[in-house]
KOLMIDO-539395 format. One record per residue (C-alpha): residue number from 0; residue in one letter; chain; y, x negated, z. Coordinates in steps of 0.5 Angstrom, whole numbers, plus 500, padded with zeros to 3 digits. Example, Ala and Ser with C-alpha at 12.3 -4.5 7.8 and 13.67 -1.06 7.14 Angstrom:
- i | aa | ch | y | x | z
- 0 | a | A | 491 | 475 | 516
- 1 | s | A | 498 | 473 | 514
# end
This chain:
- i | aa | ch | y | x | z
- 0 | x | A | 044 | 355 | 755
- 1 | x | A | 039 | 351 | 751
- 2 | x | A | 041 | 345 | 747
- 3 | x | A | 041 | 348 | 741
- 4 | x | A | 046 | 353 | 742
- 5 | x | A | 049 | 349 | 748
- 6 | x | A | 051 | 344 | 742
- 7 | x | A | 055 | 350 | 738
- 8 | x | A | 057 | 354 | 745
- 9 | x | A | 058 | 349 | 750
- 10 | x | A | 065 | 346 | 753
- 11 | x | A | 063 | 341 | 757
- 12 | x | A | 068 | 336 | 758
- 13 | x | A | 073 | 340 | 755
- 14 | x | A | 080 | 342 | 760
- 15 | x | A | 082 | 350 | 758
- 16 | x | A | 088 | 352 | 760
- 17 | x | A | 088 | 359 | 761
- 18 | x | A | 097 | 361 | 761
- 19 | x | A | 096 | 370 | 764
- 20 | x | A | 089 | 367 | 767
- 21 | x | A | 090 | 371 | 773
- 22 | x | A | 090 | 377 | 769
- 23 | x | A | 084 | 382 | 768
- 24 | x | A | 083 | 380 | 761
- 25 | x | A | 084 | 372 | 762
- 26 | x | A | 082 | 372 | 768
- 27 | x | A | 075 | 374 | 765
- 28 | x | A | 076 | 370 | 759
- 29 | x | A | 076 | 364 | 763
- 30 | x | A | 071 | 365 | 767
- 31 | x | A | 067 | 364 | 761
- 32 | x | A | 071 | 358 | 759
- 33 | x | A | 069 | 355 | 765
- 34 | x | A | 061 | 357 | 765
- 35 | x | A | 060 | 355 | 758
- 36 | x | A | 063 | 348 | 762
- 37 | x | A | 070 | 347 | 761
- 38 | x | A | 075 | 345 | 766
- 39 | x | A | 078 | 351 | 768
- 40 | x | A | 086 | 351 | 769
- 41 | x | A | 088 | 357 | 771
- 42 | x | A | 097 | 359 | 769
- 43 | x | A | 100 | 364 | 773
- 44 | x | A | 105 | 367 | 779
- 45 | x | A | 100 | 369 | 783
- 46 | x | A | 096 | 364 | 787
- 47 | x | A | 092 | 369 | 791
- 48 | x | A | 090 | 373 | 785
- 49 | x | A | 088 | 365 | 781
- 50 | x | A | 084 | 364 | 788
- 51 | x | A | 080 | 371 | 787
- 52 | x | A | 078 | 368 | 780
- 53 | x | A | 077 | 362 | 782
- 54 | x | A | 072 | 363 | 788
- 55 | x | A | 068 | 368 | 782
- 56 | x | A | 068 | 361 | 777
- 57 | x | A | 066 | 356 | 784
- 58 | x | A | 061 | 361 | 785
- 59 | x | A | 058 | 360 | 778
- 60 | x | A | 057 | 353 | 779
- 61 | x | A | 063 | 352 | 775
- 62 | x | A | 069 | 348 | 775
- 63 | x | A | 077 | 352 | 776
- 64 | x | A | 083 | 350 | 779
- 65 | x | A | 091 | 354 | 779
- 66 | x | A | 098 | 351 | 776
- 67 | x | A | 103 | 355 | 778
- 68 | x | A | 108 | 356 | 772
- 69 | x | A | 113 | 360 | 770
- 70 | x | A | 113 | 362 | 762
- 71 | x | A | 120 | 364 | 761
- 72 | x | A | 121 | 357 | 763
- 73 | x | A | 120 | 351 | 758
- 74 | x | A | 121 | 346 | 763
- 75 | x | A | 116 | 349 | 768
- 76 | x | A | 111 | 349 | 761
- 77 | x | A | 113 | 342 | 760
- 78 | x | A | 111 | 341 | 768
- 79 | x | A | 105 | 344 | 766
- 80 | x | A | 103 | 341 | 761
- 81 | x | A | 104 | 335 | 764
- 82 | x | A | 100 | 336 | 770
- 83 | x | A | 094 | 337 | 766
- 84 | x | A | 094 | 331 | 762
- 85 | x | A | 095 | 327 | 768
- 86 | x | A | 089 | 330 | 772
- 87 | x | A | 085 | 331 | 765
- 88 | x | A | 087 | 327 | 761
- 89 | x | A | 088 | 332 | 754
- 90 | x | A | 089 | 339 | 753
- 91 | x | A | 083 | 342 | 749
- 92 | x | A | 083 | 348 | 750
- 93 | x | A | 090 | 354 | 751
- 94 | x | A | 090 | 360 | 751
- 95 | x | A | 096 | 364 | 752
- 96 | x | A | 095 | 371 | 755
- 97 | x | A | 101 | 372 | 759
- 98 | x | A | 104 | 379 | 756
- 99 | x | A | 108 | 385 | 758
- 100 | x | A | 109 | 392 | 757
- 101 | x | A | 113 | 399 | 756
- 102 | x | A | 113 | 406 | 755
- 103 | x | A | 119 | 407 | 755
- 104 | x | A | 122 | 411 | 749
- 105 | x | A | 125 | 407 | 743
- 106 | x | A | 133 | 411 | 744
- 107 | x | A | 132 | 409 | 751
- 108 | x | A | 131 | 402 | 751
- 109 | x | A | 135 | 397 | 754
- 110 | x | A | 137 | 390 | 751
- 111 | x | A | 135 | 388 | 757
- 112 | x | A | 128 | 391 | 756
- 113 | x | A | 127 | 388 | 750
- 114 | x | A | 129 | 381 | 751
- 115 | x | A | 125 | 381 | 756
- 116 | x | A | 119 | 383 | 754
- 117 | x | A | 121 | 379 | 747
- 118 | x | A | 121 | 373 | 752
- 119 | x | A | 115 | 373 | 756
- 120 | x | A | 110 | 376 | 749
- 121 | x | A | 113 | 372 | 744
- 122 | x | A | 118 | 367 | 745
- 123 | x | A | 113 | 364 | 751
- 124 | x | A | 108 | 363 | 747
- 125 | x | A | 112 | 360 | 742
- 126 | x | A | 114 | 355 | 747
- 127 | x | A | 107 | 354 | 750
- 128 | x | A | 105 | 352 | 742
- 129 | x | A | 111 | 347 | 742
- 130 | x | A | 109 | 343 | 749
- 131 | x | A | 102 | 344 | 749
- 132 | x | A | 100 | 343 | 740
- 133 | x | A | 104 | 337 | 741
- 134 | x | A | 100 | 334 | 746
- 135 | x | A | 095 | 336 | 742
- 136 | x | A | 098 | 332 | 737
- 137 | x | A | 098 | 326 | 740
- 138 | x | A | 091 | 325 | 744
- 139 | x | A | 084 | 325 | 739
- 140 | x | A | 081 | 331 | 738
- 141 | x | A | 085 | 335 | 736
- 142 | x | A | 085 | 342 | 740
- 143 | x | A | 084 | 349 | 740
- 144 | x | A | 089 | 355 | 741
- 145 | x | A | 088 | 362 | 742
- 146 | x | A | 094 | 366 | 742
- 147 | x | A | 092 | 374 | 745
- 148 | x | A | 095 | 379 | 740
- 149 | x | A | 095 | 387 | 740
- 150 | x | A | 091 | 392 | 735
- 151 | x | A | 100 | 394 | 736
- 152 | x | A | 101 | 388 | 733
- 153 | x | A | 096 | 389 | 727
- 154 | x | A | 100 | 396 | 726
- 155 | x | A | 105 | 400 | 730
- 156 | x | A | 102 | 405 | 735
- 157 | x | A | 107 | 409 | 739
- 158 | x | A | 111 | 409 | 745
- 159 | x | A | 109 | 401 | 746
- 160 | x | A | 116 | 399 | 741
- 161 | x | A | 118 | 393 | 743
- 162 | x | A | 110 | 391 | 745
- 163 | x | A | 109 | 391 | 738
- 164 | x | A | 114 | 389 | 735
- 165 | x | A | 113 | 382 | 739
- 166 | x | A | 105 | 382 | 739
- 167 | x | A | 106 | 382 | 730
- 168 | x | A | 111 | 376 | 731
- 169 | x | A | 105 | 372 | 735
- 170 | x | A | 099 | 374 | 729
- 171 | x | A | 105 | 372 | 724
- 172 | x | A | 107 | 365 | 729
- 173 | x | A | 099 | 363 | 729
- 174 | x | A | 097 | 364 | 722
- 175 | x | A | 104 | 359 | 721
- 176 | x | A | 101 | 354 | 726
- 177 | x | A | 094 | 354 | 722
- 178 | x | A | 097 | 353 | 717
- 179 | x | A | 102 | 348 | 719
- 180 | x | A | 096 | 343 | 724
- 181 | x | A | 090 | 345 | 719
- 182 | x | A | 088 | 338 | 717
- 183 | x | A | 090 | 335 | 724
- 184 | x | A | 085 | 338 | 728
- 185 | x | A | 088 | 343 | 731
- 186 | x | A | 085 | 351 | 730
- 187 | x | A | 090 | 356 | 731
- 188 | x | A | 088 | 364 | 732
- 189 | x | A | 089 | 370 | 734
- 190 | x | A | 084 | 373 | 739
- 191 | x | A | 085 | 382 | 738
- 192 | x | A | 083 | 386 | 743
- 193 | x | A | 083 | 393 | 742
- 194 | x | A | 084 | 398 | 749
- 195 | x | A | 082 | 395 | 754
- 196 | x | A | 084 | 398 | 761
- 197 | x | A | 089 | 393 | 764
- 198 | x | A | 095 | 392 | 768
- 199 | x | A | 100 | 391 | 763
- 200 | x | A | 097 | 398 | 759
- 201 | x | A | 095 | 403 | 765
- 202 | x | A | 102 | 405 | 765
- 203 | x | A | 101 | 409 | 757
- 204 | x | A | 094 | 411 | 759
- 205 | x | A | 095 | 418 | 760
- 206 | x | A | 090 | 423 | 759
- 207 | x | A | 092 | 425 | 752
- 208 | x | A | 093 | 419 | 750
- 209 | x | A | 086 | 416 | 753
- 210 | x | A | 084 | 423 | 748
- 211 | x | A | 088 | 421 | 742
- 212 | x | A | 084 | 413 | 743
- 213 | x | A | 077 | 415 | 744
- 214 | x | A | 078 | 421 | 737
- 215 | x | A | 080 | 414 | 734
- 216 | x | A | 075 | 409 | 737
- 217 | x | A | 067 | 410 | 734
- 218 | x | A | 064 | 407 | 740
- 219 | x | A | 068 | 412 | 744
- 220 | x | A | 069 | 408 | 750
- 221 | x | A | 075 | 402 | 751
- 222 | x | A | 072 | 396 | 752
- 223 | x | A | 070 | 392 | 758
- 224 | x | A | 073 | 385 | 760
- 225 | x | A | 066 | 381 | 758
- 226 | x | A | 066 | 384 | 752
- 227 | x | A | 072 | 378 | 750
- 228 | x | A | 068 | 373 | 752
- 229 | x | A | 064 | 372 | 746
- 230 | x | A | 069 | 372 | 741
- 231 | x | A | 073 | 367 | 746
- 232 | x | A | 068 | 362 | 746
- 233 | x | A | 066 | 362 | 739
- 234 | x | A | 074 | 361 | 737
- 235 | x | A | 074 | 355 | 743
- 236 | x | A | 068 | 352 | 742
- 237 | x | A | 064 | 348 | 736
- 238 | x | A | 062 | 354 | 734
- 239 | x | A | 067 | 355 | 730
- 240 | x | A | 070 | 349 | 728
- 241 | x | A | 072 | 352 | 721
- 242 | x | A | 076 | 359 | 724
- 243 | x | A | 083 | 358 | 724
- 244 | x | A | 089 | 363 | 722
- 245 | x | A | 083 | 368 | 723
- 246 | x | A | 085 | 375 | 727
- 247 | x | A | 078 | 376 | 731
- 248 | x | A | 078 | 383 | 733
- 249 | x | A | 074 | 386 | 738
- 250 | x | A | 076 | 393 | 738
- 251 | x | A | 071 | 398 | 738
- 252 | x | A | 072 | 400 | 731
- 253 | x | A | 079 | 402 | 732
- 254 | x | A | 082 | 398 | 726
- 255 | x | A | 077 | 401 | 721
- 256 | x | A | 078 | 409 | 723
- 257 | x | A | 081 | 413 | 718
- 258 | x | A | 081 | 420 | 719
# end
């Protein structure tokens, strides 16, 4: 990277906490943090997933590590929290991208269901912004927070009921934390994607739907893993020190379809 745009795009000295890192999407997504110079902590339950990535990240000459964490748990996001300030020092960087899914039939969905889909796509990103925004809040700095939202958050999409519902509860959260933090140094935003082949979405992509998607998307095609990455660097880098409460969309096109 040349010094010019090194000085707009690079995170070198900078810790990014990547919560849902050992996913497809934020497993990519932190792979970039890290190439671009970030000190990559990777969230998850699986080590041996973490350990695929973090052998990627190692490869590139960059720097990686894995906290196991528990996002339904506040204590296990505190304990998290505090790990990465003993070892780091400060929490520049978070993104929260744990998240869940389900086909199942508005009339057939259990309470049980839809909390537990609440708790892991909203509530845990709620309590993540608490712990981590307030770690923010003492250190110099400031920070930057990335939360994952969903095209279903922006505008209901069938047969993913309670995902919306809890994805457009993340967008409405992010721009009341901009709001909130603006003139302390800490930049809140929602990073769009739009579809994206993922483990949490395989389940709903049947052929006629993966129809119905590519007659609404004017690129024809979902979109890659990497194609996240140059969103998620200009939202976490100097680059874009002045974007905050902002839905930065990558999509495709799908949000500007009509007919």
């Amino acid at each position: 990277m040349s010094a010019y745009l090194d000085s707009f795009f690079g995170l070198t000295g900078k810790s990014a906490v990547v919560i849902g890192g050992t996913g497809t999407l934020c497993g990519v997504m932190a792979q970039g943090l890290a190439e671009a110079g970030a000190d990559v902590i990777i969230v998850g339950r699986s080590e041996e997933k973490a350990k695929e990535r973090l052998d990627l990240i190692a490869a590139a000459g960059a720097k990686g590590s894995f906290i196991a964490a528990d996002v339904a748990d506040r204590a296990s996001l505190q304990s998290l929290c505090d790990q990465v300030v003993a070892t780091h020092g400060k929490v520049d960087i978070l993104i929260n991208g744990a998240g869940v899914n389900s086909p199942t039939p508005f009339l057939e969905i259990t309470d049980e269901e839809f909390l537990r889909i609440v708790d892991i796509n909203t509530a845990a990103v709620f309590r993540s912004c608490q712990i981590f925004g307030g770690q923010m809040l003492k250190q110099s700095g400031g920070g930057s927070i990335v939360n994952l939202g969903s095209i279903s958050g922006l505008g209901p999409l069938s047969r993913v009921f309670t995902y919306s519902l809890s994805k457009a509860a993340v967008h409405n959260l992010t721009k009341n934390l901009a709001r909130e933090w603006a003139t302390q140094g800490i930049r809140v935003n929602t990073l769009v994607p739009g579809f994206f082949p993922a483990e949490q979405n395989r389940k709903v992509l049947t052929p006629d739907r993966v129809a119905k998607i590519m007659g609404h998307t004017p690129m024809n095609r979902f979109g890659e893993a990497n194609e996240l990455i140059g969103a998620t660097l200009l939202l976490c880098s100097q680059a874009g020190s002045f974007i905050t409460g902002h839905e930065m969309i990558v999509d495709g096109g799908f949000s500007a379809m009509t007919i």
